[in-house]
C-alpha positions in Angstrom: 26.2 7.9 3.6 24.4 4.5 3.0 26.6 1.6 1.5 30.3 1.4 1.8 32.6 3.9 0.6 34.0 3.4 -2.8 37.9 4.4 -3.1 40.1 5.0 -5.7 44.0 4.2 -5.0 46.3 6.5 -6.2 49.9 6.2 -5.9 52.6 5.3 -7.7 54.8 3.1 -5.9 52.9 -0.3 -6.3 53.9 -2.0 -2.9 52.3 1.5 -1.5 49.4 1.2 -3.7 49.0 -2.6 -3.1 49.2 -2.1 0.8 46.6 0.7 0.6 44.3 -1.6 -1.1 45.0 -4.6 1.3 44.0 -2.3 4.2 41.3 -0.5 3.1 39.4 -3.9 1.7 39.7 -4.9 4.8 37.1 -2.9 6.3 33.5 -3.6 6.2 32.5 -0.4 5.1 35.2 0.6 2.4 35.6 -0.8 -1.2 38.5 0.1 -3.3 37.4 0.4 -6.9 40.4 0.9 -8.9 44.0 1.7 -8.9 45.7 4.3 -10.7 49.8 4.5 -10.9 50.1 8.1 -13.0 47.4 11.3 -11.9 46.3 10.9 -15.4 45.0 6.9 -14.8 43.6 8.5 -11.6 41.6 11.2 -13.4 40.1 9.1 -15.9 39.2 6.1 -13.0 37.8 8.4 -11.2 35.6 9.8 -14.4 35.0 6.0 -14.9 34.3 4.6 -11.7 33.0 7.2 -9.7 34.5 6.6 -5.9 33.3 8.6 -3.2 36.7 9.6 -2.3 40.0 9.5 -4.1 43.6 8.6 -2.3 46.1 11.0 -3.9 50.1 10.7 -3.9 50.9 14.2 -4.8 54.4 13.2 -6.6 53.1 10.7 -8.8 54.6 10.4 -13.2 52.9 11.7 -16.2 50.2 13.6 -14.1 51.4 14.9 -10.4 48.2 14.5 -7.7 48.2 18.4 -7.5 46.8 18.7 -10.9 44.9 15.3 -10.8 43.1 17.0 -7.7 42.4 19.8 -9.7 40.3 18.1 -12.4 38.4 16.3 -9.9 37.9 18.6 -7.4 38.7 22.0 -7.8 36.8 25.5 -8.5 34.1 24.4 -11.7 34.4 21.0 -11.6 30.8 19.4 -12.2 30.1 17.0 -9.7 33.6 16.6 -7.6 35.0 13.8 -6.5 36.7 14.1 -2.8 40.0 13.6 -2.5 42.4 13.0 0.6 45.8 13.9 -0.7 48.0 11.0 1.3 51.9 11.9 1.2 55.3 12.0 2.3 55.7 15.7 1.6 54.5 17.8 4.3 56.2 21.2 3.8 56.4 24.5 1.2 54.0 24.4 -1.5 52.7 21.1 -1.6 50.1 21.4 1.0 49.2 24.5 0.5 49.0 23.9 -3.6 47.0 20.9 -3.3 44.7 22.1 -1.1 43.8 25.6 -3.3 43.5 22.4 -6.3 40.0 21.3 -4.0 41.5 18.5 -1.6 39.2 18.0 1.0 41.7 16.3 3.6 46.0 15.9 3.8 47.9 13.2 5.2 51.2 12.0 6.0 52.3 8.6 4.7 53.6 7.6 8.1 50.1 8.2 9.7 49.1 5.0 11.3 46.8 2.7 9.3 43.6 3.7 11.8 44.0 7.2 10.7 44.2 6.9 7.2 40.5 4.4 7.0 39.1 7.2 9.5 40.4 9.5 7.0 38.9 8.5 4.3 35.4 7.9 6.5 35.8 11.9 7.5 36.3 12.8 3.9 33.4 11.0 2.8 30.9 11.9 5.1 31.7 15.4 4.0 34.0 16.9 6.4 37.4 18.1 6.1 41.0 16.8 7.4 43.5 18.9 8.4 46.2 18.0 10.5 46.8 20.8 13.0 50.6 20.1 13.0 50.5 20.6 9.4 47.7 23.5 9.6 50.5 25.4 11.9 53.7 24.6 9.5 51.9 26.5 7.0 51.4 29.1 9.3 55.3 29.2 9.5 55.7 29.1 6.1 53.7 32.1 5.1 54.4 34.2 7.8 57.9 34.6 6.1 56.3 35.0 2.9 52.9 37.0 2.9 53.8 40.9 2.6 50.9 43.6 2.7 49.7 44.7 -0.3 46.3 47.0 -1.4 44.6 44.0 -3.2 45.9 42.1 0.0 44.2 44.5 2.5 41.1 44.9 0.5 40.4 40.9 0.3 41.0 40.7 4.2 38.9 44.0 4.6 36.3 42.7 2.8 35.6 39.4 5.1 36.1 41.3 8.1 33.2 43.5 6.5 31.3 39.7 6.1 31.9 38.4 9.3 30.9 39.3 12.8 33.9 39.8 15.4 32.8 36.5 17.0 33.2 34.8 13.8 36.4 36.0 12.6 37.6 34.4 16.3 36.6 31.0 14.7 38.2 31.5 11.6 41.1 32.4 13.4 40.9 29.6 15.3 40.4 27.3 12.1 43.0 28.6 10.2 45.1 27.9 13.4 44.7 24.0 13.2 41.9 23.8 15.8 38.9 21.4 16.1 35.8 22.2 17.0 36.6 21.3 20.0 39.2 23.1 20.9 37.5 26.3 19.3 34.4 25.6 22.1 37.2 25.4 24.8 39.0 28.3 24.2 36.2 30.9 23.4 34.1 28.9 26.1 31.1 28.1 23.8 29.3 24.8 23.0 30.6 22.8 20.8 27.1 23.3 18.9 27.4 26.7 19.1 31.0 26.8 17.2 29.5 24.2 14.2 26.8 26.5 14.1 29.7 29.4 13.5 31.9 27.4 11.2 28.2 27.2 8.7 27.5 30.3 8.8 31.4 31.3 7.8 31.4 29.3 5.0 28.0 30.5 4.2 29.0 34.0 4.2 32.6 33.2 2.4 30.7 31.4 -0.2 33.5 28.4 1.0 32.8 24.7 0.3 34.6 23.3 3.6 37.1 23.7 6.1 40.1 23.5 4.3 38.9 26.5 1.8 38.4 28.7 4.9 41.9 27.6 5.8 43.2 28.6 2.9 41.8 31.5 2.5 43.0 32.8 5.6 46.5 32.4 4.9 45.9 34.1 1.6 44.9 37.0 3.4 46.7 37.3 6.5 44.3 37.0 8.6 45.8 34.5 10.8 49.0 36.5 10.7 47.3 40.0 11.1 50.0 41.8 9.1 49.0 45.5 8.4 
C-alpha cells in the first residue's frame, strides 16, 4: 500500500477513542480520518470517508461493532472496508460473532500500543490477525458446544473432498492459532511452501482470508475431529 493508512476510530468511551487517535497520529504512516462514538456513526464514516481500515469496539450504543462490521465487511458487501475489531471482551460469542460479521483482525484492549499500530499495518496490507491465545479459547469454547450432525458431517466431508491431506494439516494448524511459522516448523516445510498452502486453501474454500478459514473450521469440527 502506497500512502499512509487512513483509520477510522470507533469506540465509544471518548478518553479510549481520544487515546487511540493520539497514538495512531503519531505514526508517520497512519492517519485517523474520523471518529465514531455509536456503530451506526461508524457505518456511515466509513461510507463517507473511506479508511483503509476500521478500529471497532464491539459493545458500542445504538449500533454494537458486531453489526457495524457486518455492513462494512461482511458476505455481499461491495467494496469492504477492513476492520480490526479492538476490545475488552475476549470470550463466548463475541469473537467468534464478529469474526463470521467479516472482521479481518481481533484485539484485546490491554494489547500494548506497538501491537495495536502493527495491527492495523497487518490489516491493511491485507493479512489477517488472530491472536493464537484467543484462536485456542475458541477452540475451548466450541469443543463443549459443536455436536455431530448430517448437515455437520456433510460440510466437513465436503472440504476434506477439496483439500489434499497435506492441506487439511495446515488448516488444522490455522484453525489452531498458528503462524506461518510455526505451521513450517511443525510439518517441517518452508515457510514459502506453507504461504503457498494457505493460497491454495482459501482458493479452494472460496475463503477471503485467514480468519474465514478459521472460522470455518470450528463450524465444522474439523479442528475438533468429532464424528
Amino acid at each position: 500500500m502506497t500512502g499512509r493508512i487512513r483509520v477510522l476510530v470507533c469506540e465509544d468511551q471518548e478518553l479510549v477513542r481520544t487515546g487511540y487517535t493520539t497514538i495512531f497520529s503519531a505514526q508517520p504512516d497512519l492517519e485517523v480520518v474520523g471518529e465514531a462514538a455509536n456503530g451506526r456513526e461508524a457505518v456511515r464514516l466509513a461510507h463517507l470517508l473511506r479508511p483503509h481500515v476500521a478500529v471497532m469496539d464491539i459493545r458500542m450504543p445504538i449500533m454494537d461493532g458486531i453489526e457495524a462490521t457486518r455492513r462494512l465487511a461482511g458476505p455481499g458487501v461491495e467494496n469492504p472496508v477492513k476492520v480490526l475489531v479492538v476490545t475488552t471482551f475476549n470470550i463466548d460469542g463475541y469473537v467468534y460473532e464478529a469474526l463470521r460479521a467479516g472482521a479481518s483482525g481481533f484485539l484485546l484492549k490491554d494489547a500494548p500500543h506497538g501491537q495495536l499500530v502493527n495491527g492495523i499495518r497487518t490489516v491493511a496490507g491485507g493479512e489477517s490477525l488472530l491472536a493464537p491465545a484467543v484462536t485456542r479459547q475458541l477452540i475451548g469454547h466450541f469443543a463443549e458446544r459443536l455436536r455431530p450432525t448430517d448437515a455437520f458431517r456433510a460440510a466437513r466431508d465436503n472440504v476434506r473432498r477439496l483439500l489434499t491431506t497435506r492441506e487439511l494439516e495446515v488448516l488444522r494448524q490455522i484453525a489452531a492459532g498458528c503462524s506461518n511459522a510455526e505451521i513450517a516448523a511443525e510439518l517441517a516445510i518452508s515457510l514459502e511452501t506453507v504461504k503457498t498452502y494457505v493460497s491454495r486453501i482459501l482458493a479452494k474454500l472460496d475463503l477471503r482470508d485467514r480468519v474465514q478459514a478459521v472460522v470455518l473450521a470450528y463450524r465444522i469440527g474439523l479442528v475438533l475431529d468429532t464424528d
